[in-house]
C-alpha positions in Angstrom: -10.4 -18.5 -19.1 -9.3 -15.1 -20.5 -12.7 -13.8 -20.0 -13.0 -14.9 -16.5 -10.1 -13.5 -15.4 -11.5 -9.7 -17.2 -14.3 -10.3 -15.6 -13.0 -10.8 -12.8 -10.9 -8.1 -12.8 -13.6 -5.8 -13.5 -15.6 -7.0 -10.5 -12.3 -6.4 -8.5 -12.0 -2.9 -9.9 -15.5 -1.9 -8.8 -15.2 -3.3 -5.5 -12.2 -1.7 -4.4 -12.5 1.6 -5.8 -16.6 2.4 -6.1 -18.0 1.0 -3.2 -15.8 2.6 -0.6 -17.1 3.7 2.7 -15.0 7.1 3.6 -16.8 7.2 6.9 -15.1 4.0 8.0 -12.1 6.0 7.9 -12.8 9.3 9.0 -11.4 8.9 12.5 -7.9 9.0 10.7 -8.7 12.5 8.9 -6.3 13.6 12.8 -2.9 11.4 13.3 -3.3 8.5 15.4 -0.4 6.5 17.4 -1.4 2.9 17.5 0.3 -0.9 18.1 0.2 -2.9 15.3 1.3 -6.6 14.9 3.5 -7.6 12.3 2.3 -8.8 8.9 3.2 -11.2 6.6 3.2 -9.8 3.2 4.0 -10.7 -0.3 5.8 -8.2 -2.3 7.8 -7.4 -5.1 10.8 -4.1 -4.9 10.5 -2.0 -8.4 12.9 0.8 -8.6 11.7 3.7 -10.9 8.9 6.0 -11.3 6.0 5.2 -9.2 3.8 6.1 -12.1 5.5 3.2 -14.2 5.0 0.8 -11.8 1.3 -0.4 -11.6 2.5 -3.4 -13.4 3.6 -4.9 -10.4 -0.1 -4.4 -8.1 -1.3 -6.4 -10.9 1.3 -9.2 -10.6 1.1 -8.8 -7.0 -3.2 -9.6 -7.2 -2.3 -12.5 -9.4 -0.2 -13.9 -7.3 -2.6 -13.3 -4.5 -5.4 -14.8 -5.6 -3.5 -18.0 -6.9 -2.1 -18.4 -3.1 -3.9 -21.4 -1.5 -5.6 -20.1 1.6 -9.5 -19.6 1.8 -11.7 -16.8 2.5 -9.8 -14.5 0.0 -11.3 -11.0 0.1 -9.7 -8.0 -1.9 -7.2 -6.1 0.2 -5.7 -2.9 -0.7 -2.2 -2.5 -1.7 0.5 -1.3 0.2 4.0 0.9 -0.3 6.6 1.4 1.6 9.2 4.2 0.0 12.7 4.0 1.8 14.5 6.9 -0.4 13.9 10.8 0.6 11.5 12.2 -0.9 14.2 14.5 -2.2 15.6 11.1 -4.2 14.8 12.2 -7.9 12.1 10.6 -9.1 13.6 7.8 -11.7 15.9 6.6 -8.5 12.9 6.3 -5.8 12.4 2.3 -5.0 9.3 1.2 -4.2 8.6 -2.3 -2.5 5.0 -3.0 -3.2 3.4 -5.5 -0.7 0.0 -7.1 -0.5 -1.0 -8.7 3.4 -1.4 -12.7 3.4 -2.0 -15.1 6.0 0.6 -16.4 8.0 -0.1 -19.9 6.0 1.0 -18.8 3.0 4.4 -20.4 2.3 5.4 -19.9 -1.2 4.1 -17.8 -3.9 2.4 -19.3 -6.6 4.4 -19.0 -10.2 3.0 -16.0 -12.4 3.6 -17.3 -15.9 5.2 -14.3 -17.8 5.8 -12.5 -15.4 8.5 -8.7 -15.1 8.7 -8.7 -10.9 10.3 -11.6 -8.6 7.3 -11.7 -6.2 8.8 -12.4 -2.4 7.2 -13.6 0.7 8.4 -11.8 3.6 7.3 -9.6 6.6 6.4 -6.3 7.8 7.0 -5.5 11.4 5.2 -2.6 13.2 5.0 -2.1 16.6 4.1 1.5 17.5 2.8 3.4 14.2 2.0 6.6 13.2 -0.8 6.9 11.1 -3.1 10.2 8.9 -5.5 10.0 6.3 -4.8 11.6 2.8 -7.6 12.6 0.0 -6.4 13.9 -3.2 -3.8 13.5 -5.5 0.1 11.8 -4.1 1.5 15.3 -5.5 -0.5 16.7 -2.6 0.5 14.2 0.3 3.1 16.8 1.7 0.7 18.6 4.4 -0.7 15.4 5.8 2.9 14.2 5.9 3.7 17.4 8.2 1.3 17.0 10.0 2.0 13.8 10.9 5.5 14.3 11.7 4.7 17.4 13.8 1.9 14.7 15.6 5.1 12.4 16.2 7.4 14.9 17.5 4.9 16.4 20.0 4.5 13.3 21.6 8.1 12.4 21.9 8.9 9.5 19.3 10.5 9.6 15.9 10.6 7.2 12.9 11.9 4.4 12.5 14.1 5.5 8.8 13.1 3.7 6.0 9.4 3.0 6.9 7.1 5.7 5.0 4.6 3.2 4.3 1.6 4.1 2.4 -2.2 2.5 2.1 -3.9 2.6 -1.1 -7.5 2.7 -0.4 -8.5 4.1 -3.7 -6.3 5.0 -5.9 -5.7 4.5 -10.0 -8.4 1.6 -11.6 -7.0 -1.0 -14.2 -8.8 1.6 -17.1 -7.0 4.1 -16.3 -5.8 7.3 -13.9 -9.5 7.5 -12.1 -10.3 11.1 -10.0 -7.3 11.6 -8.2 -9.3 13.9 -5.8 -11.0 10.8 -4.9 -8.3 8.9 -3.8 -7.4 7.8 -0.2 -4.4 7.0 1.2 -3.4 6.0 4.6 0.3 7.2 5.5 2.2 5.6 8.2 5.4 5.8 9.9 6.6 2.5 12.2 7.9 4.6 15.5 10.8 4.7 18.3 10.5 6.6 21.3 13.1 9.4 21.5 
C-alpha cells in the first residue's frame, strides 16, 4: 500500500507541476475583475512560517482523495493570508484550502495526522485577480498592480481576503525553480 501511495504521489507531482500549460493562463498576465461563485473548500489554518507549512498541502491531498465523490482530478491548492504583510513572518496565519464538491459532508480521518482538517466555504462575489511568475519574495509588483487595477475602477477589498493560487509551486522532492512558479493572486472586492 505504501508503494502505491509513492507512486501515486509521484504521478501527482508530475502532473501538477510539469505538464502545465502557461498559455491557458496568460490572459491573467493584466488584472481582471470577475464574479465568482462561492466554493466549498476543505482546509486546515497553520500559523507560522509559510515555508514550514507544506505539511499541511499534503494532509490537505490526503484528505482529498480519501473524500467520497467521483471524478477526482488534481486541483491546485489555495491560500488565503489574513495578517499584513507587514505581520512578521513567524506570526503570519495561513488557512490552506483545497476546492470540493458541494457533496462532500465530512472529511475523511487522516490517521496521524498534525492539522484539524475543516470543511467550510469560500465566498467570492466580485474578485480581483493577476497572474504572478517567479519566486513569493517577488509577488509585491503584481500585488501593486493589482491594487492600483482595483482602485482605478472604484472598489476596494474586502480585508482579510489576499487569497493566493498555487499553480506550480514547490514539488514533494523539494524547493523546484522558483522562477517557474505561478501564482494566481486575488482579492474578493466591495465597491467604494
Amino acid at each position: 500500500m505504501k508503494k502505491y501511495l509513492v507512486l501515486l504521489t509521484a504521478v501527482l507531482f508530475f502532473i501538477t507541476n510539469c505538464g502545465i500549460n502557461i498559455k491557458k493562463y496568460e490572459h491573467l498576465k493584466e488584472p481582471r475583475i470577475i464574479n465568482m461563485e462561492k466554493q466549498k473548500i476543505i482546509y486546515v489554518e497553520v500559523p507560522g512560517n509559510p515555508d514550514e507549512m507544506t505539511g499541511a498541502v499534503g494532509e490537505l491531498y490526503k484528505a482529498y482523495f480519501k473524500s467520497k465523490f467521483k471524478n477526482k482530478k488534481m486541483v491546485p491548492p489555495k491560500a488565503r493570508w489574513p495578517k499584513p504583510f507587514e505581520t512578521p513572518i513567524n506570526e503570519w496565519v495561513g488557512i490552506w484550502a483545497l476546492p470540493v464538491p458541494e457533496e462532500i459532508n465530512n472529511v475523511p480521518e487522516i490517521k496521524n495526522s498534525r492539522y484539524q482538517i475543516k470543511i467550510g466555504c469560500w465566498d467570492y462575489g466580485k474578485v480581483a485577480e493577476i497572474l504572478h511568475i517567479g519566486p513569493y519574495e517577488k509577488e509585491i509588483p503584481a500585488i501593486e498592480k493589482l491594487k492600483k487595477f482595483i482602485e482605478s475602477n472604484n472598489y476596494e477589498v474586502i480585508p482579510d481576503t489576499h487569497e493566493e493560487e498555487y499553480i506550480r509551486g514547490p514539488g514533494m522532492f523539494g524547493k523546484g525553480d522558483p522562477e517557474k512558479y505561478i501564482t494566481i493572486i486575488r482579492y474578493t472586492l466591495k465597491k467604494k
